[in-house]
C-alpha positions as a Markdown table, in Angstrom:
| # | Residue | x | y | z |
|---|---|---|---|---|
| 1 | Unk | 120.3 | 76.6 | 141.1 |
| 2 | Unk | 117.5 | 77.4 | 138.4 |
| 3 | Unk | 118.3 | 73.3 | 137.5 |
| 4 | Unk | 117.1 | 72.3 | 140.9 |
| 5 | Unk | 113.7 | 74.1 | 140.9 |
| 6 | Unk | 110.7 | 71.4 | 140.0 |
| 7 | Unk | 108.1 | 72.5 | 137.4 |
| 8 | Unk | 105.4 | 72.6 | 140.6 |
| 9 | Unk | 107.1 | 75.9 | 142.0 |
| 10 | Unk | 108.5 | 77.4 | 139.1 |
| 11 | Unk | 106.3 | 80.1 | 139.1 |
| 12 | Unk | 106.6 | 81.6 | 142.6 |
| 13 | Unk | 111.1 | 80.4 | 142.4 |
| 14 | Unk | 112.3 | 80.8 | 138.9 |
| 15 | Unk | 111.8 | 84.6 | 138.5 |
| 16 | Unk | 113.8 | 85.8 | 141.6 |
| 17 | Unk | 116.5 | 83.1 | 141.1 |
| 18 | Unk | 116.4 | 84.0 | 137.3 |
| 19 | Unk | 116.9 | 87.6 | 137.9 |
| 20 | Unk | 119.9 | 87.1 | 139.6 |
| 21 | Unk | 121.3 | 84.8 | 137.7 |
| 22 | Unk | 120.8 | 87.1 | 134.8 |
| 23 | Unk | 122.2 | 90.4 | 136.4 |
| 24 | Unk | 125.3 | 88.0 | 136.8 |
| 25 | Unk | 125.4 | 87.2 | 133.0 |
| 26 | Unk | 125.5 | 91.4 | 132.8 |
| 27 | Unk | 121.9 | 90.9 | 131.1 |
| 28 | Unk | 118.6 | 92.6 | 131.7 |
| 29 | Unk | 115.7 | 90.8 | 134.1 |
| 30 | Unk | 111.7 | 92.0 | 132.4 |
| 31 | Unk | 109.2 | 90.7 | 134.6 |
| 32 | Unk | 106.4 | 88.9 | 132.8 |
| 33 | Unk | 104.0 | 91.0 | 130.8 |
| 34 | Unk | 105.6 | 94.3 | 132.2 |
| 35 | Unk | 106.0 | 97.0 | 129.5 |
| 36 | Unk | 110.1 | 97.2 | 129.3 |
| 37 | Unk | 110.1 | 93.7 | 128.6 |
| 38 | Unk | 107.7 | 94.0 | 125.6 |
| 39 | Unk | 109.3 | 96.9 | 124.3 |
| 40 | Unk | 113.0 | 94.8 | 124.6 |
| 41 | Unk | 111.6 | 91.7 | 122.9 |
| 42 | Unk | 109.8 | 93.8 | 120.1 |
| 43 | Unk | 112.9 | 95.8 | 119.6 |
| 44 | Unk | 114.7 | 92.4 | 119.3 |
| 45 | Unk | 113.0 | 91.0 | 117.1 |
| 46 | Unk | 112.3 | 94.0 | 114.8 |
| 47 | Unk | 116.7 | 93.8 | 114.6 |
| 48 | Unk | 115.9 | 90.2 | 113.5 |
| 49 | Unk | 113.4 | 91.2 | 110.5 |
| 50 | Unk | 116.2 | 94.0 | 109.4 |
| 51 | Unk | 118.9 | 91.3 | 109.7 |
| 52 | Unk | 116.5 | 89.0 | 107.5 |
| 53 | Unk | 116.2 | 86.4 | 110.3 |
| 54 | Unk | 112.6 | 87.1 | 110.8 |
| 55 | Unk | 109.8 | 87.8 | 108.0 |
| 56 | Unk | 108.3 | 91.3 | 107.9 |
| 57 | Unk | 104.7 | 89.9 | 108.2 |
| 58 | Unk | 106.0 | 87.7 | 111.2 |
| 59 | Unk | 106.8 | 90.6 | 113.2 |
| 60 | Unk | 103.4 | 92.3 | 112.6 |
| 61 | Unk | 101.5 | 89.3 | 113.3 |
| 62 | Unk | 103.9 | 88.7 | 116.8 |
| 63 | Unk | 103.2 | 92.8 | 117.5 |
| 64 | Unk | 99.3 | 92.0 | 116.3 |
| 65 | Unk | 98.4 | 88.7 | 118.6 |
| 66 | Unk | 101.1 | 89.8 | 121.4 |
| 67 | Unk | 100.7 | 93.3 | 121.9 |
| 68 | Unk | 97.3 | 93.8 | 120.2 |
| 69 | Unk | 95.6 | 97.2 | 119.2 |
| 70 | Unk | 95.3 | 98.5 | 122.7 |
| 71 | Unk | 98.7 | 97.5 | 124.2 |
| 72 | Unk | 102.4 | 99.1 | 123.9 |
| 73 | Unk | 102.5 | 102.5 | 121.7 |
| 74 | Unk | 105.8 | 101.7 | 120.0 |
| 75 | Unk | 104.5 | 98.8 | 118.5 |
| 76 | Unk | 100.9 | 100.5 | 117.4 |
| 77 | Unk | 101.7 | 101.0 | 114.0 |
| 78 | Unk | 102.7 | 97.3 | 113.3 |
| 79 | Unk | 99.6 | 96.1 | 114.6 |
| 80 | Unk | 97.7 | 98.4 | 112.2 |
| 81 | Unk | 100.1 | 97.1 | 109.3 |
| 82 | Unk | 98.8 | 93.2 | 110.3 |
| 83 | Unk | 95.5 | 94.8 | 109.7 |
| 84 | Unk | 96.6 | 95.7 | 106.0 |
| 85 | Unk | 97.3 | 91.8 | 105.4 |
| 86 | Unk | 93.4 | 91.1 | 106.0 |
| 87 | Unk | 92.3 | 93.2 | 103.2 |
| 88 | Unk | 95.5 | 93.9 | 101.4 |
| 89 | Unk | 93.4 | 92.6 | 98.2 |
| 90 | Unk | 91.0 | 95.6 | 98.3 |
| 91 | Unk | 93.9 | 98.1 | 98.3 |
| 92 | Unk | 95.8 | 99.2 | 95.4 |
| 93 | Unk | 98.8 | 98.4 | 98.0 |
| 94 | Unk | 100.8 | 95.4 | 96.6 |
| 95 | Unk | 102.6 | 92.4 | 99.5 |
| 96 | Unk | 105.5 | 94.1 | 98.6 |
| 97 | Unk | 104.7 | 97.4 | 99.9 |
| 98 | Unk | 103.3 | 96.5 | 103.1 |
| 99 | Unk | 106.4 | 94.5 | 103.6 |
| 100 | Unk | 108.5 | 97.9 | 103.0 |
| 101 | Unk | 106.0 | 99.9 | 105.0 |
| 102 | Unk | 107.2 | 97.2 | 107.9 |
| 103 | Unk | 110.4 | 97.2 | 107.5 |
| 104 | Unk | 110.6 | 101.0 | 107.9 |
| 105 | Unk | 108.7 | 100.8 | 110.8 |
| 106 | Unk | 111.4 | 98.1 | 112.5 |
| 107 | Unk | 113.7 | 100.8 | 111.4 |
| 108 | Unk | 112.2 | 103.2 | 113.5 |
| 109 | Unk | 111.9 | 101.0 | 116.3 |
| 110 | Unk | 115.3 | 99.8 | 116.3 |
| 111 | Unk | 116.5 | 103.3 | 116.3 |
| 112 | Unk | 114.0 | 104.8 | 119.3 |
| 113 | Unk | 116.4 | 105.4 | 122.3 |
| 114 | Unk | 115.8 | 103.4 | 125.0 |
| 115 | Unk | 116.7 | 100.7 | 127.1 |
| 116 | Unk | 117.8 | 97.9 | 124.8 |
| 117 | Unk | 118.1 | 99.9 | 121.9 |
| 118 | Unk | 121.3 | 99.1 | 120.1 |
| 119 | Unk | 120.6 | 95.2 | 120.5 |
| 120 | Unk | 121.3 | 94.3 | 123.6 |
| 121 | Unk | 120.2 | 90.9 | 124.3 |
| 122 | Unk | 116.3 | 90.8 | 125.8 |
| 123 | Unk | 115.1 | 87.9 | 128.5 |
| 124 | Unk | 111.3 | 87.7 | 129.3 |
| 125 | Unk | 109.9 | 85.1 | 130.9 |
């Protein structure tokens, strides 16, 4: 059905047809920009930096330009670690470091409970 749908009416079609065709699949439906969507893809793709996939810096810039400083409070803490990157040459912190500060920090958000922790599969449209 999702096929059939023209690009002109996609916005007001696709996300009630989607989320059904979804909850058939057994996955998870995240309206767009809601905050359990956010916290699914950023728990995804924290499992993707641990699973070397995904660059450390890559996931703090996605947190950084996606979630920004005044968005979702799990993924604070990257944000301020993109911040590092800007004026990582004025610290006595090395790339390396930053990049292990990161990757303890997708630790952490790969293990917070919560719905989609333990890798289930994230959609957001």
């Amino acid at each position: 059905m999702l096929a059939g749908i023209h690009g002109r009416h996609a916005d007001e079609e696709v996300p009630e047809l989607l989320e059904a065709a979804l909850a058939d699949l057994g996955l998870n439906y995240y309206p767009r920009g809601s905050q359990t969507g956010q916290e699914a893809v950023l728990r995804v793709l924290a499992s993707r930096v641990l699973a070397g996939l995904m660059s450390p810096m890559d996931l703090a810039t996605w947190a950084h330009s996606t979630i920004g400083h005044d968005g979702l409070a799990l993924a604070n803490r990257l944000v301020e670690l993109d911040d590092v990157y800007d004026t990582l040459e004025y610290t006595d912190m090395t790339e390396q470091d930053l990049e292990g500060e990161i990757l303890a920090e997708a630790r952490r958000i790969v293990g917070t409970p919560g719905q989609d922790a333990g890798g289930a599969q994230a959609v957001a449209p």
